[in-house]
N, C-alpha and C positions, 0 to 999 in steps of 0.2 A: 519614496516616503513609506509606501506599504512593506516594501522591504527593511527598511528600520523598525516600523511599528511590529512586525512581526519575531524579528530579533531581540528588540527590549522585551515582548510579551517571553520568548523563549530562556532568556535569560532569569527576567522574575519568576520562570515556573520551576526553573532548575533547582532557584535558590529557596523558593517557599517546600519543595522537596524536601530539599536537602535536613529543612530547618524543622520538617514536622514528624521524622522518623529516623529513629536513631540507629537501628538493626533491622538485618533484612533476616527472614526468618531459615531463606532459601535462595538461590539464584532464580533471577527473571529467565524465564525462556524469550528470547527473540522474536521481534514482531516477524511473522509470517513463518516461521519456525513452528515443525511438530517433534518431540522427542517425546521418551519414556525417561523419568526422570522419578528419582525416590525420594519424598519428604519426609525429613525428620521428624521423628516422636518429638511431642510437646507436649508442654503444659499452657491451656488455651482458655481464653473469657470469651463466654456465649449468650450471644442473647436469639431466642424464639421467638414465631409469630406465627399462626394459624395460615393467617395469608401469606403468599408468594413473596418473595427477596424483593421482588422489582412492585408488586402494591404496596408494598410496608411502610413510603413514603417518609424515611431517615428513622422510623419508628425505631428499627435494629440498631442504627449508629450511637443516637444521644444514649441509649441505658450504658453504653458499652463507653462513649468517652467519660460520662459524668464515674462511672467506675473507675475507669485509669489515674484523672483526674483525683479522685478523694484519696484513692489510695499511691497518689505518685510514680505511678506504674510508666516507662518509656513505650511511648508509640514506637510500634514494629510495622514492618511493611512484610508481605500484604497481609489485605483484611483479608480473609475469605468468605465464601458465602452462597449455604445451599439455596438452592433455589423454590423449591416446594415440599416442607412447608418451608417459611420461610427462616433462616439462621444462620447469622454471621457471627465470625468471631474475629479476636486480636490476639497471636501469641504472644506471651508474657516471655519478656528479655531473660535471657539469661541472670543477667544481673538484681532483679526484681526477686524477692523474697515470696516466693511462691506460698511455703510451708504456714507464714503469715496469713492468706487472704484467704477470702469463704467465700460460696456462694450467697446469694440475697434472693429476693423473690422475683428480680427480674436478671439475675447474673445468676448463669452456670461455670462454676469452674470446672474442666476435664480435663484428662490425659488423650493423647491421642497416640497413637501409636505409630513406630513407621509407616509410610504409606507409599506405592506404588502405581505411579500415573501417567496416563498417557497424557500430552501437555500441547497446547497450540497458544501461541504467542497472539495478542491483536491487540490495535492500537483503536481508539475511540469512544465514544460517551458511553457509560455505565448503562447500559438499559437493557430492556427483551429481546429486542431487534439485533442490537449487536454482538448477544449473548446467543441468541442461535444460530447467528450465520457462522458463530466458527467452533459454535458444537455440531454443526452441520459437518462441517468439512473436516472436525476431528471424525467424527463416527464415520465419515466414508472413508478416511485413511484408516480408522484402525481396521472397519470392515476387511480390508486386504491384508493385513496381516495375518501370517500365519503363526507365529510366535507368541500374540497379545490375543487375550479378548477382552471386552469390559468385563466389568465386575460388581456397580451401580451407578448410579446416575451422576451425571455432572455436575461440579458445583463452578464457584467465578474464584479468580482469586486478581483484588484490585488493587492495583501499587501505586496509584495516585490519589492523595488526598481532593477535596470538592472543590477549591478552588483553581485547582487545575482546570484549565480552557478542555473541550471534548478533544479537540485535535492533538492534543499532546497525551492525554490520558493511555495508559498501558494498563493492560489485565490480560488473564489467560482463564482459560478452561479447561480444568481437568475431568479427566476420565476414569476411574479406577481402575486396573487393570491386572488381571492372572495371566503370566507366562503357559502357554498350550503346549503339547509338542506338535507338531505340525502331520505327523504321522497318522495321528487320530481323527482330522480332518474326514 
């Protein structure tokens, strides 16, 4: 019985996925997976908050759907989201008429540029707790690298919408990172 219950909950997560994000902005890194991986330049909707990502309590979410929302915009997966202070964004689709939209007094429109990151895959509920057990164990791999060092702080980037169960939930942590030579060590 638990073993059905648990496969119907799997199947309705795949499908409310499926059905809530229409472009990925970038490929997922693999849970338990660490790479250096380079994100596309974008054009992105941001919303701030004095307080932390993880106090902001959906604070950062609702200005950021009721925006998509007004202006018809497709949910892209992932959100991203600094962590102090606190500021998540949604990349705008390809397809979305960028040139069209503005900022408001709680929506930032920006450009982002490429960007290069050290990346760790992890599976589980959106929160503090699990947000630094695997900027933990990214910073001690990249510590050993001789090729990478960081370059600023970590942000989250989360590919599952709220109604996703915590067990199924996937996010990663990035690192920003400058190629060293290893010479000058």
């Amino acid at each position: 019985m638990k073993t059905i219950l648990l496969g119907s909950l799997a199947v309705l997560t795949l499908t409310l996925n499926s059905m809530s994000a229409t472009e990925k902005a970038y490929p997922q890194t693999e849970v338990g997976r660490i790479e250096i991986k380079t994100l596309p330049a974008a054009i992105i909707i941001a919303s701030t908050s004095d307080s932390g990502y993880f106090d902001s309590n959906n604070g950062l979410f609702m200005p950021l759907f009721r925006y998509i929302q007004r202006n018809d915009i497709a949910m892209t997966t992932p959100v991203e989201a600094a962590i102090q202070p606190g500021e998540m964004y949604f990349y705008i689709t390809a397809h979305a008429a960028a040139d069209t939209l503005s900022s408001t007094e709680q929506i930032d429109l920006q450009e982002l540029p490429e960007r290069r990151v050290a990346s760790i895959g992890a599976r589980g509920s959106y929160n503090r707790c699990n947000f630094e057990s695997a900027k933990a164990t990214l910073n001690q791999w990249l510590a050993e690298q001789e090729n990478y060092k960081a370059a600023g702080p970590a942000r989250g980037a989360f590919w599952n919408g709220p109604m996703t169960p915590g067990l199924f939930k996937r996010f990663e942590v990035h690192i920003p990172v400058i190629e060293t030579d290893p010479d000058e060590k």
